[in-house]
C-alpha positions as CSV (number, residue, x, y, z in Angstrom):
1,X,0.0,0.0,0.0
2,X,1.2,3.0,-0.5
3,X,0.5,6.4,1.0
4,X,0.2,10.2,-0.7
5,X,0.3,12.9,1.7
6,X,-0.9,16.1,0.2
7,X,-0.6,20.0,1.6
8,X,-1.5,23.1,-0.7
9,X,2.0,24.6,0.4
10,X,3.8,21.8,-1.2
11,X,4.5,19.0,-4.0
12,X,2.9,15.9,-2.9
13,X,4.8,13.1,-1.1
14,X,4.7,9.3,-1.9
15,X,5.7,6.6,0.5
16,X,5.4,3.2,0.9
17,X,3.0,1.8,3.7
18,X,5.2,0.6,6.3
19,X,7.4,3.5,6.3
20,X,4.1,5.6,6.5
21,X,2.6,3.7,8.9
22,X,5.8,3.6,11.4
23,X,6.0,7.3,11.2
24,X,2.3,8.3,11.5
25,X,2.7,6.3,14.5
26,X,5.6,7.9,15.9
27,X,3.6,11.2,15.2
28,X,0.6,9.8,17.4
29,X,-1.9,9.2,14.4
30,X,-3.4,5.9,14.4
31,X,-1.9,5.6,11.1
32,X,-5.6,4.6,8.9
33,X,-5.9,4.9,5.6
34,X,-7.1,8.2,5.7
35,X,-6.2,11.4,8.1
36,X,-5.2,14.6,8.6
37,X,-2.7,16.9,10.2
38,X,-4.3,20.0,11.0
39,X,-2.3,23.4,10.9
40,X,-3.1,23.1,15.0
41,X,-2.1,19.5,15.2
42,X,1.3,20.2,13.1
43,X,3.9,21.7,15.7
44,X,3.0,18.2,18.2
45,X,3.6,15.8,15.1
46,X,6.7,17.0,14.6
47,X,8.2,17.6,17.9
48,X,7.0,13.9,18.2
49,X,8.8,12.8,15.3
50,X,12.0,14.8,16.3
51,X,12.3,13.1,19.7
52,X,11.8,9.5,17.9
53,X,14.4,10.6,15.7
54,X,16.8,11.5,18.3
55,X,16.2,8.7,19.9
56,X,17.0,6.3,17.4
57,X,20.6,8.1,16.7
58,X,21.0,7.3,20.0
59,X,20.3,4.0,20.0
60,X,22.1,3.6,16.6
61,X,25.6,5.4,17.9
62,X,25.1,2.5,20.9
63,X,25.0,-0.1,18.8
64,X,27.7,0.7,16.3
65,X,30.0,1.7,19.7
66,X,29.2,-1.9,20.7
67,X,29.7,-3.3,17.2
68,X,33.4,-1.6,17.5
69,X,34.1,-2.4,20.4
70,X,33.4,-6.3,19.8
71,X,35.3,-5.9,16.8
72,X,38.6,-4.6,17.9
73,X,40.3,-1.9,16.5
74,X,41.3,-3.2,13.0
75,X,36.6,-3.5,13.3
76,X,36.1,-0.1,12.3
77,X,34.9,0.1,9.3
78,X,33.4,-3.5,9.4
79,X,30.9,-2.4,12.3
80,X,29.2,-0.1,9.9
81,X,25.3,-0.1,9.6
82,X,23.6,0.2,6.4
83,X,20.7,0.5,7.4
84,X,17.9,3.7,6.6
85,X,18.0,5.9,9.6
86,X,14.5,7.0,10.9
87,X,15.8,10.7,10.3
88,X,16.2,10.2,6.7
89,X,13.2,8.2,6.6
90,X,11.1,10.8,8.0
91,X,12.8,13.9,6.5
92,X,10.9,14.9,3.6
93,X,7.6,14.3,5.7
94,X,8.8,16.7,8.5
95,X,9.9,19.4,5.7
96,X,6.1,18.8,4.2
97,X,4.9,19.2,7.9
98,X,7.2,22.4,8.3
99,X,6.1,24.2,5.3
100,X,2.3,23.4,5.3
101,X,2.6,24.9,9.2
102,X,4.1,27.9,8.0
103,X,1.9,28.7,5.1
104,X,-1.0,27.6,7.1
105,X,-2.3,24.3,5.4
106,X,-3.6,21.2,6.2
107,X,-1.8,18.2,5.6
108,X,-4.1,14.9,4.5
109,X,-3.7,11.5,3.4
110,X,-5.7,8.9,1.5
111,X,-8.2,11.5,-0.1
């Protein structure tokens, strides 16, 4: 499934559904189909989504200082993650949510 978030202050923005789903959670939506963020309801989403983001970096540098640290120091490089971090994820959805704030616009899904 996939999800189009849509704001008269910018392009539209396509993700897939679990990515959607995972950050419309994070943002306390109930992630449905359908919803909206009103102008109102914008500032909370994404001070919601900034604290899961710094959150996860935290967790992330953890992990990789473990990785390195069970590696040795010749490990380095080899305890590199590849994985898609939540703030890149969620990036172009906060900018959406930053801009439609500022000009004053809803942002809605799945209409």
């Amino acid at each position: 499934m996939l999800y189009k978030f849509k704001s008269k202050a910018t392009s539209d923005l396509i993700m897939l559904g679990p990515d959607a789903q995972r950050l419309l959670r994070l943002m306390g939506s109930d992630a449905a189909a359908k919803g909206i963020f009103t102008v109102a309801q914008q500032p909370q989403a994404v001070a919601a989504l900034e604290a899961a983001i710094a959150e996860d970096e935290a967790r992330m540098a953890d992990l990789l200082a473990q990785k390195i640290a069970d590696s040795g120091p010749q490990g380095k490089t080899e305890a590199r993650t590849e994985q898609i971090s939540l703030k890149r994820r969620a990036q172009p959805l906060l900018e959406m949510l930053r801009r439609s704030h500022a000009a004053q616009a809803d942002v809605v899904w799945g209409v």
